[in-house]
C-alpha positions as CSV (number, residue, x, y, z in Angstrom):
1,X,-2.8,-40.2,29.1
2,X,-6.2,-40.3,30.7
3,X,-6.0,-37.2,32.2
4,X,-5.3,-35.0,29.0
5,X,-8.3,-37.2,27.2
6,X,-10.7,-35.9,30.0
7,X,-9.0,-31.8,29.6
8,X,-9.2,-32.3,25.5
9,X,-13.5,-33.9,25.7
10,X,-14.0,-30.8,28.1
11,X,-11.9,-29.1,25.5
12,X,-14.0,-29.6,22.7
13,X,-17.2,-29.0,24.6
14,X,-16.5,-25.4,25.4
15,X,-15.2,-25.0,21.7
16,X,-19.3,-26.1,20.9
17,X,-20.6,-23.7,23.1
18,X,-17.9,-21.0,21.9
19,X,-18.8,-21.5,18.4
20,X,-22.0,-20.8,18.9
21,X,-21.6,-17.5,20.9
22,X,-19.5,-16.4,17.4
23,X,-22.6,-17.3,15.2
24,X,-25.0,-16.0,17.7
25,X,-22.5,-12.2,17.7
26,X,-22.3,-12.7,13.8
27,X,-25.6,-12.8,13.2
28,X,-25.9,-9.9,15.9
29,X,-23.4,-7.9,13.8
30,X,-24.1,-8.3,10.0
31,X,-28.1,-9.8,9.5
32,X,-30.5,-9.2,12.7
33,X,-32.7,-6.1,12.5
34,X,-33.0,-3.0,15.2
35,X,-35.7,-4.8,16.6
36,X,-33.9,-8.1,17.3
37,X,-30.5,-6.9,18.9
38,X,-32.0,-7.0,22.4
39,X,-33.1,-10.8,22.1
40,X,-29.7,-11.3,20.4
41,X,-27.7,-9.6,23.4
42,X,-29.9,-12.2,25.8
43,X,-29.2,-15.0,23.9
44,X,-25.1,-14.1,23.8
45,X,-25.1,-13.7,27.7
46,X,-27.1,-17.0,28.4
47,X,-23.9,-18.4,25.7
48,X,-21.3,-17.1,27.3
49,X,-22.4,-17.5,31.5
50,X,-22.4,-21.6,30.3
51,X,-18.6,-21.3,28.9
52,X,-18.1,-20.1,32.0
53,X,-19.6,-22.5,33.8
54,X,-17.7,-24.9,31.5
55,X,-14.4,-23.5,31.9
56,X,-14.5,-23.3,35.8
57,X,-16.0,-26.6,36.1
58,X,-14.4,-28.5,39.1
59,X,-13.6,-31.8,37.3
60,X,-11.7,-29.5,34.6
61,X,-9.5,-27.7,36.8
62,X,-9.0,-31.3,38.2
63,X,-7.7,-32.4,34.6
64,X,-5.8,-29.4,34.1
65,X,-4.2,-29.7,37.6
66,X,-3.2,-33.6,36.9
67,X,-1.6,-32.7,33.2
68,X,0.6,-29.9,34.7
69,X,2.0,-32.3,38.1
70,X,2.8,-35.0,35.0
71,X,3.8,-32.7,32.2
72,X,6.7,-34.9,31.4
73,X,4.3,-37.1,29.8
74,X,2.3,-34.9,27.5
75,X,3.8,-33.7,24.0
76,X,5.2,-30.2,24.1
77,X,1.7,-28.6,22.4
78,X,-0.5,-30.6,24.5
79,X,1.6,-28.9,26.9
80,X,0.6,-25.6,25.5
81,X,-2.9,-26.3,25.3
82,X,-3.1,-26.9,29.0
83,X,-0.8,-24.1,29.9
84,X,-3.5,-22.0,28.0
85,X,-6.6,-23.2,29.1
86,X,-5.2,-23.1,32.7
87,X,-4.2,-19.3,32.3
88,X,-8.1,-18.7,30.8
89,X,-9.4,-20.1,33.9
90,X,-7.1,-18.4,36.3
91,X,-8.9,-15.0,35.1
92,X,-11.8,-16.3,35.2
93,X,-12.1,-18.3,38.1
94,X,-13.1,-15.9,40.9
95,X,-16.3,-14.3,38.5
96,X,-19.6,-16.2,39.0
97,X,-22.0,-17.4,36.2
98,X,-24.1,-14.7,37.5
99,X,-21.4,-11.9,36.8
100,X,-20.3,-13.7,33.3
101,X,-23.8,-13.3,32.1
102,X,-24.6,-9.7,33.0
103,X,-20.3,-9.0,31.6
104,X,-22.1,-10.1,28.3
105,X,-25.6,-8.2,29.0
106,X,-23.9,-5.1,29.4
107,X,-21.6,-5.4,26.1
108,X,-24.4,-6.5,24.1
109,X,-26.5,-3.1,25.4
110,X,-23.2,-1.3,24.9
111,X,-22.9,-2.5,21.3
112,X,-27.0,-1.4,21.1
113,X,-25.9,2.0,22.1
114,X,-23.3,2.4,20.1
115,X,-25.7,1.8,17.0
116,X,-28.2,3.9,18.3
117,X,-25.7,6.8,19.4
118,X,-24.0,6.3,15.8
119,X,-27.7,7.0,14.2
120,X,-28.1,10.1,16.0
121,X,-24.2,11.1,15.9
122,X,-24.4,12.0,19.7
123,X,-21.9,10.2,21.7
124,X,-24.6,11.3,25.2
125,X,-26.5,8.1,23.9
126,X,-23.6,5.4,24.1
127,X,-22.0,7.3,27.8
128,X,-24.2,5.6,30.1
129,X,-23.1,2.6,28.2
130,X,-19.6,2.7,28.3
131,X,-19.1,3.6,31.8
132,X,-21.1,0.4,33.1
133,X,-19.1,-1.6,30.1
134,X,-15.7,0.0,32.4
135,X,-17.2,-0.6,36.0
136,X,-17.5,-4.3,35.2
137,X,-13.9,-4.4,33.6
138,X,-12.6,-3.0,36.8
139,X,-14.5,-5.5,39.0
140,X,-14.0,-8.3,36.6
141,X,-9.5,-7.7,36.8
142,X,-10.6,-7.0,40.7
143,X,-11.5,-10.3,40.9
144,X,-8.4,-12.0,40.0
145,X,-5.8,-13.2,42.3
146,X,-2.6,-11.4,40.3
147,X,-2.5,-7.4,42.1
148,X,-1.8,-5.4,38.9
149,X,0.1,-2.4,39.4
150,X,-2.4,-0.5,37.2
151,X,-5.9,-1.4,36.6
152,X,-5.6,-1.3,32.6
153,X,-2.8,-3.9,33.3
154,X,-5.3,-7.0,33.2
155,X,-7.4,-5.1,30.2
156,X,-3.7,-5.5,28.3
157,X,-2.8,-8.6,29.1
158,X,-6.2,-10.0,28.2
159,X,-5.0,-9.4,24.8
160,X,-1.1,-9.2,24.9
161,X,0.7,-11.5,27.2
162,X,3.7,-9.8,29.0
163,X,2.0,-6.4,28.4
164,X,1.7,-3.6,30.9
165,X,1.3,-0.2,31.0
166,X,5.0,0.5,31.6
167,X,5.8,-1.5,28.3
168,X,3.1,-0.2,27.0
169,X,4.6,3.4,27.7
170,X,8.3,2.9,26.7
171,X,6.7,1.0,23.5
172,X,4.4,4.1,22.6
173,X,7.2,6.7,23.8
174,X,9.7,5.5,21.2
175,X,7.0,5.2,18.4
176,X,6.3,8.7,19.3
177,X,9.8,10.4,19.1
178,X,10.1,8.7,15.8
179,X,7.5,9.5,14.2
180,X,7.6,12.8,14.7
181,X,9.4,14.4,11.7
182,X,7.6,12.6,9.4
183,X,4.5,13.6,10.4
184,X,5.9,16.8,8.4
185,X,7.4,14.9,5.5
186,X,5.6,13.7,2.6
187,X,5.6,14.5,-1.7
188,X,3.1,17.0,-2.5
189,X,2.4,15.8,-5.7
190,X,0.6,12.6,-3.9
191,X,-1.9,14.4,-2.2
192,X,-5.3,12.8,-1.9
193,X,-7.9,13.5,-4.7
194,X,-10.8,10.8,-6.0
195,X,-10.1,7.9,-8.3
196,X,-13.9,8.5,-9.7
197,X,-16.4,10.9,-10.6
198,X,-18.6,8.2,-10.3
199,X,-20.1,6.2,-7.7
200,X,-18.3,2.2,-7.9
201,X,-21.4,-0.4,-7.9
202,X,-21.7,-2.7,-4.4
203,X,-21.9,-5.6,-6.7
204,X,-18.8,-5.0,-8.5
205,X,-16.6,-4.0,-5.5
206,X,-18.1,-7.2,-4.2
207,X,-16.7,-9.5,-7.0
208,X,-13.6,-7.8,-6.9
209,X,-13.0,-8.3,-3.4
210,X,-13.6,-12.4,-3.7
211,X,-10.7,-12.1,-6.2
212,X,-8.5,-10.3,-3.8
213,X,-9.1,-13.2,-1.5
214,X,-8.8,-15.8,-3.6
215,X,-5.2,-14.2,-5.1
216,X,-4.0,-14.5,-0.9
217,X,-4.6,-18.2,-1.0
218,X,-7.3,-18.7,0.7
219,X,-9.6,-21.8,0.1
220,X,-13.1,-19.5,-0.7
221,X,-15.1,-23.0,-0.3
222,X,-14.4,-22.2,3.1
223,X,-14.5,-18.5,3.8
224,X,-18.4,-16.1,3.7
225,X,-17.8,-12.2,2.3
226,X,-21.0,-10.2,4.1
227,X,-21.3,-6.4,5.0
228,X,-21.7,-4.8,8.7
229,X,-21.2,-1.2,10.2
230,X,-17.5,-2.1,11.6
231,X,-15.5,-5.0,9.5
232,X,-14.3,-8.0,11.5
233,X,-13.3,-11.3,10.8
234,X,-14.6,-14.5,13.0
235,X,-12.3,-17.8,13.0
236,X,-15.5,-20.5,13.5
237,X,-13.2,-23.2,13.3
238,X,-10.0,-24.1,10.4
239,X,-12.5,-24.6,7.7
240,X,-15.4,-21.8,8.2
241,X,-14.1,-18.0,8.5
242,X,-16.5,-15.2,8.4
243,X,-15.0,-11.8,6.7
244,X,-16.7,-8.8,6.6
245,X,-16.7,-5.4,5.2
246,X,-18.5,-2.5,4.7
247,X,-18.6,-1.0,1.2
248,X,-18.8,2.8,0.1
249,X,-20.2,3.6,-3.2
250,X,-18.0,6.9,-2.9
251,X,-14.9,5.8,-2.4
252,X,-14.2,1.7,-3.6
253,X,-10.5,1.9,-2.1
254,X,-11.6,2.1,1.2
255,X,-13.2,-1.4,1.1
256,X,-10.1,-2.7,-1.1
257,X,-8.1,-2.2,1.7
258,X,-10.6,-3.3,4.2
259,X,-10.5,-6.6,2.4
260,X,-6.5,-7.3,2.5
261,X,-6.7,-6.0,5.8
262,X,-9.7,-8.9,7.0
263,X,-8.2,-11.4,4.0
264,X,-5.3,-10.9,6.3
265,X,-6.9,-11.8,9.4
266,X,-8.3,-15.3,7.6
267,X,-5.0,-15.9,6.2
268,X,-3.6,-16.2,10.1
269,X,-6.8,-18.2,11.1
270,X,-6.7,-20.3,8.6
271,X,-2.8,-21.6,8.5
272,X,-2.3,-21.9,12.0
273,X,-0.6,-25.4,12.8
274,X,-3.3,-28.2,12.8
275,X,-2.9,-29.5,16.2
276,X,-4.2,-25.6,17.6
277,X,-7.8,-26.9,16.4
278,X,-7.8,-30.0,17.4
279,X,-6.2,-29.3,20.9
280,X,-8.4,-26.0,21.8
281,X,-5.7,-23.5,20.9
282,X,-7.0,-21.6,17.6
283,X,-7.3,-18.7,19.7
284,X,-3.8,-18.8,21.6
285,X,-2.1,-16.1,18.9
286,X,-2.5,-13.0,20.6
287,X,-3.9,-10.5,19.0
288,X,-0.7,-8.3,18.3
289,X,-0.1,-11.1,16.0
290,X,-2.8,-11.4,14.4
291,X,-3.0,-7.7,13.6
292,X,0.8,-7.8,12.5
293,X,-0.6,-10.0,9.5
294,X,-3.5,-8.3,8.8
295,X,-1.6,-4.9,8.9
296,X,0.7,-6.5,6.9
297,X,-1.4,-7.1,4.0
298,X,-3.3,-4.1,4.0
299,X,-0.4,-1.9,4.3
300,X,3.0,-3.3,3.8
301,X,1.5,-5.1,0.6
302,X,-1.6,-3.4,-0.3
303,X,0.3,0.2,-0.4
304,X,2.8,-0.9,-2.4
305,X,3.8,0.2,-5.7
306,X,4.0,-3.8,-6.5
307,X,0.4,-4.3,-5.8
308,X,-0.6,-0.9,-7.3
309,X,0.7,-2.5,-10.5
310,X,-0.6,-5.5,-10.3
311,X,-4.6,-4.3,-9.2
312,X,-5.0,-1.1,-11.1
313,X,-5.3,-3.0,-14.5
314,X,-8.0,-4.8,-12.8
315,X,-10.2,-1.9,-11.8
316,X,-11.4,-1.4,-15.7
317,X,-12.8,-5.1,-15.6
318,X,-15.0,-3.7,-12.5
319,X,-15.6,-0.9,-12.6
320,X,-15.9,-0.3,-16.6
321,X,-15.3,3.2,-17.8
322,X,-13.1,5.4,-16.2
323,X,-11.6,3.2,-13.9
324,X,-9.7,1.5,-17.0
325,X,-7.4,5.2,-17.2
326,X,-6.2,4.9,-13.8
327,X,-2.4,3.9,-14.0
328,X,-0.6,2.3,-10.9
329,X,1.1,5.3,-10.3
330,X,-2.0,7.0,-9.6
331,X,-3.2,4.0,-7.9
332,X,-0.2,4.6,-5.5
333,X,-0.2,7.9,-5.3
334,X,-3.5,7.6,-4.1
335,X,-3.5,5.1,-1.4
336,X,-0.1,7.1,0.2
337,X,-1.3,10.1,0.0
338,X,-1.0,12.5,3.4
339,X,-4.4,11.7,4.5
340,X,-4.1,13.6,8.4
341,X,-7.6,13.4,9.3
342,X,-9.9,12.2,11.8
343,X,-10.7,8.9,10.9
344,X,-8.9,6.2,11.7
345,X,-8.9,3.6,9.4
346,X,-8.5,5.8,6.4
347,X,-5.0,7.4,7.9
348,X,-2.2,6.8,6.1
349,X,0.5,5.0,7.5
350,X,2.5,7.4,9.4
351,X,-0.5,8.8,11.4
352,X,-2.1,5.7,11.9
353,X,-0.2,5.0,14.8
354,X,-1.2,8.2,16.5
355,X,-4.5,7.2,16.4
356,X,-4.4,4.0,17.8
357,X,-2.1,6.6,20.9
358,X,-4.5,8.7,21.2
359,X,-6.7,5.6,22.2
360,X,-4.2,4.4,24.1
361,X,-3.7,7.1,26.5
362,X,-7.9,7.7,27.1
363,X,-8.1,4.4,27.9
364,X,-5.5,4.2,30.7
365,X,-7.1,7.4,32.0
366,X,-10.6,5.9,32.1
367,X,-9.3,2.6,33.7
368,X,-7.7,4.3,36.8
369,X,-10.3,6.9,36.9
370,X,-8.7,9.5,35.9
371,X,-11.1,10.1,33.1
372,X,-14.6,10.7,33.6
373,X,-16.6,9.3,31.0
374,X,-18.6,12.4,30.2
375,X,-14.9,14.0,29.6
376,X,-13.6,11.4,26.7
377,X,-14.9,13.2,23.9
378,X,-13.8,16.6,25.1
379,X,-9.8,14.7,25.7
380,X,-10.7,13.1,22.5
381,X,-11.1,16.1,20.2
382,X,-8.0,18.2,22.5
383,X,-5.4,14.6,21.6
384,X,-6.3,15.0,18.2
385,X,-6.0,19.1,17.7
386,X,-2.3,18.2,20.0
387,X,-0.8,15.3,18.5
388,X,-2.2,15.6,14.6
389,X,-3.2,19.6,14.3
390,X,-7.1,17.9,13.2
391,X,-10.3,19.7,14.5
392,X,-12.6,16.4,15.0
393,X,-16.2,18.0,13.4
394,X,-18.5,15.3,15.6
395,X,-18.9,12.5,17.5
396,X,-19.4,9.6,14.4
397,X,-15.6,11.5,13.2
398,X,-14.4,11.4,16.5
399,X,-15.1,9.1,19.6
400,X,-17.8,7.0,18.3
401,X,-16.2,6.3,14.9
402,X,-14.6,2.5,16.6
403,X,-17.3,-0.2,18.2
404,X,-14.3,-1.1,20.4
405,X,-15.4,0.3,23.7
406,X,-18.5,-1.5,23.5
407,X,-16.9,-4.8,24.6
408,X,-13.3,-4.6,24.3
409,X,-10.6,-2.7,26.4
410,X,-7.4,-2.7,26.0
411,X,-7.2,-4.2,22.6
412,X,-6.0,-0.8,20.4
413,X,-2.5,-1.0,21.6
414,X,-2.8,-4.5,19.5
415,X,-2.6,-2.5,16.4
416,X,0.4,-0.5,16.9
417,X,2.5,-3.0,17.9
418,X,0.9,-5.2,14.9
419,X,2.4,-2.4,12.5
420,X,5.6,-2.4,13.8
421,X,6.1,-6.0,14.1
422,X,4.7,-5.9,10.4
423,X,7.7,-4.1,9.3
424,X,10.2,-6.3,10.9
425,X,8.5,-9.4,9.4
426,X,8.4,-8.5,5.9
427,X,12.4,-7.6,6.5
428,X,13.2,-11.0,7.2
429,X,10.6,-12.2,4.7
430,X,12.4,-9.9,1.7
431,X,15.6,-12.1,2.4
432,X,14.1,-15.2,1.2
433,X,12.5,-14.0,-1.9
434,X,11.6,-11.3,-3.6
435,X,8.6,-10.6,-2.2
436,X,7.1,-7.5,-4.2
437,X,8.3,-9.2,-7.3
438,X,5.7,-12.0,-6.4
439,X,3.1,-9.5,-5.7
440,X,3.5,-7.9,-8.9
441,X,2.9,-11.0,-10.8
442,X,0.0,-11.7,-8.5
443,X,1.0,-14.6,-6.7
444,X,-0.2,-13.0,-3.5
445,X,-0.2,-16.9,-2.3
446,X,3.3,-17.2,-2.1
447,X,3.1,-14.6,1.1
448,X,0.9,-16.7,2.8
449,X,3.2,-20.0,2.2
450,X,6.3,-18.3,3.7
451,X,4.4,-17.5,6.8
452,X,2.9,-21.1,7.0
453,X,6.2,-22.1,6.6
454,X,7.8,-20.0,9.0
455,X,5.6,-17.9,11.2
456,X,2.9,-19.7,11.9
457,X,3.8,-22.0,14.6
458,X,3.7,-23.3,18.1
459,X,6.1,-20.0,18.7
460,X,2.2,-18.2,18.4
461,X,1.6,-19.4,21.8
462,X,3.5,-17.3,23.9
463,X,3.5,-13.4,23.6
464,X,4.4,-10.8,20.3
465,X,7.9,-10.5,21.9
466,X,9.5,-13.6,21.9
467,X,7.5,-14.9,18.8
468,X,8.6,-11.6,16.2
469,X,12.0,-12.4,18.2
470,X,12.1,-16.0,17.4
471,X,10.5,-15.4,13.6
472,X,13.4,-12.6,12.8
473,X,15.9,-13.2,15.1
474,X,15.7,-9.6,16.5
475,X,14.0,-8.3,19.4
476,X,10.6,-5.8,18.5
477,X,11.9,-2.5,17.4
478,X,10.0,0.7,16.4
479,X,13.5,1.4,13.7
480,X,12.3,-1.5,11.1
481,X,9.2,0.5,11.3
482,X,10.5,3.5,10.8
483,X,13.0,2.6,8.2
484,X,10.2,1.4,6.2
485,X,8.0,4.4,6.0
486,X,11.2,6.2,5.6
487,X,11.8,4.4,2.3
488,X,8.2,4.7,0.7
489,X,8.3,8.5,2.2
């Protein structure tokens, strides 16, 4: 069909330019220096205004309009990829090339501010920032032709289909009421307290960490390790992923589980069904999905007494001395323990969630305008004393601890429901094999072939819903989520 080979060369184009943008924000984020971020932000915005221009390019819509009035005649994930594409230019549409490049002017000064304020711990430096980072995520929904029935309903959807702030509230409600009462459970006896006296060389948590990734099954010919102030991971294309992670001399558990958290992340990039990269669709998953993996292996795996087990003789080859006395019960002990405190990504699983609500609700505040900007720390630091009895002692503990805001809205809710659909998953998984067994024996791979097998599929196009649905059978529920923490608890 002429018509789909026209969409899939225009396709491919954009994918150029969009791979570039993702070195360009790479480089941005783990190598330039202060000095270089401005000329970095100003080449990221001159990137992205030509996608735009690419994406609402008259001939396109034109290709796309043609596939969909003969859809009969394309193959169901050609289908897809049209379906997709068209939906990307729908929001996109009604924004000049003008307004796309200043959208990425003003997160690339936001992320700039974020740094700075982070240096100087004062959250005063990043305000101005974030409020013009939410005025043009207002006009950008604005713009669209849907009428939301809340503003922070097109910030949602950007990043879960068939999410709005009433799901959003029945979804958070339920996760809330449940986890409750065991926000007051918990054994004593695994209460946090360090694994060293000593601090655990960069080098050596380095080494260790390619070993991790190479136990998940990933092909390391094809995957980069570097550090940067907040981990990500960035899918370049099937055969180049970029993982990051930022390593603490103090503490070499909290960049163990950074790694199976982002060795998650490439695991989903990297086994997604071949015809997603050749038909523009390696970003279709959304990213509730893709943080159900990654939350998966960082938690469901990771915190297990199986991989506890299997790791913890493998400290004393990296960390010589000490490290070889620490037994996989106090390996587990450790990474469980009732860690209530401000920072997000070191809570432990049950708060974790109240975190990411906490987020949540500021969010939807500052969207409709509810929130003044110059209020979210103050909101902040009263959510957290509420919800998880912590007294947040600054800004870098509190509301500038995530880079989030500087570009993204509407994304945290992505990690709650990640969690919970993590749960569910490895439920059905369990029934196929013996999954911690595996782990134990370190064939970490075998996790990653079951979900090649049997998650990772064309189902990834629609929304977290109707793919953990179709996956388990069962429709998202907060109890497999519960039952699990019950059961480690």
């Amino acid at each position: 069909m002429k018509d789909y080979e026209r969409f899939l060369s225009h396709i491919r184009e954009i994918d150029t330019h969009t791979r570039i943008w993702k070195r360009l924000d790479f480089d941005r984020q783990c190598c330039a220096p202060k000095g270089g971020l401005a000329c970095c932000g100003e080449d990221l915005a001159l990137a992205a205004r030509k996608i735009h221009e690419l994406r609402c390019e008259p001939s396109f819509l034109e290709a796309m309009e043609r596939c969909l009035e003969r859809s009969g005649e394309l193959r169901p994930v050609e289908l897809l990829s049209v379906q997709y594409q068209y939906e990307l230019y729908q929001r996109e549409k009604n924004n000049s090339a003008e307004f796309a490049q200043e959208l990425s002017r003003t997160t690339g000064a936001a992320f700039d501010g974020w740094v700075r304020a982070r240096e100087e711990n004062r959250y005063a430096l990043f305000a101005p920032c974030l409020k013009r980072v939410i005025e043009a995520f207002r006009q950008s929904g604005g713009n669209r032709d849907k009428e939301y029935a809340h503003m922070y309903d097109a910030c949602l959807s950007d990043y879960e289909r068939g999410s709005t702030v009433e799901r959003m509230d029945a979804f958070f409600g339920q996760l809330k009421e449940k986890l409750r009462p065991l926000l007051e459970e918990g054994k004593p006896e695994c209460r946090w307290t360090p694994l060293l006296s000593t601090n655990a060389p960069v080098d050596a948590q380095k080494k260790l960490s390619l070993r991790i990734l190479e136990a998940l099954g990933l092909p390391m010919e094809n995957v980069s390790l570097m550090e940067t102030k907040h981990p990500f991971t960035q899918l370049m294309s099937g055969v180049d992923v970029r993982i990051t992670t930022r390593y603490r001399q103090d503490d070499f558990v909290s960049n163990l589980y950074t790694i199976l958290h982002e060795g998650g992340h490439a695991v989903h990039y990297m086994n997604l069904p071949e015809e997603f990269y050749t038909n523009g669709m390696s970003s279709v998953p959304t990213f509730g999905m893709q943080e159900c993996i990654s939350r998966f292996y960082e938690n469901i795996i990771g915190r297990s007494e199986a991989f506890c087990q299997w790791i913890a003789p493998l400290l004393g080859e990296y960390y010589p001395g000490e490290a070889s006395a620490i037994t996989p019960e106090q390996l587990f002990c450790h990474v469980n323990a009732r860690r209530r405190q401000p920072i997000r990504m070191q809570a432990d699983e049950v708060s974790y969630c109240m975190h990411i609500l906490i987020r949540y609700e500021l969010e939807k505040g500052f969207m409709s305008g509810e929130i003044p900007v110059e209020e979210i720390p103050v909101l902040w630091n009263e959510k957290y004393r509420q919800y998880l009895g912590i007294q947040v002692p600054d800004d870098n503990q509190g509301v500038l601890q995530d880079v989030h805001w500087a570009d993204s809205i509407g994304y945290f809710p992505s990690y709650a429901l990640g969690s919970v659909a993590a749960a569910q998953l490895f439920y059905r998984m369990k029934e196929d094999f013996d999954v911690y067994e595996a782990v134990r024996e370190g064939q970490l791979y075998r996790v990653k072939e079951w979900l090649a097998g049997n998650a990772f599929d064309a189902g990834m196009a629609g929304d977290i819903f109707t793919w953990i649905k179709k996956v388990t059978g069962r429709e998202l529920s907060v109890d497999y989520f519960v039952a699990y923490l019950k059961e480690k608890l």
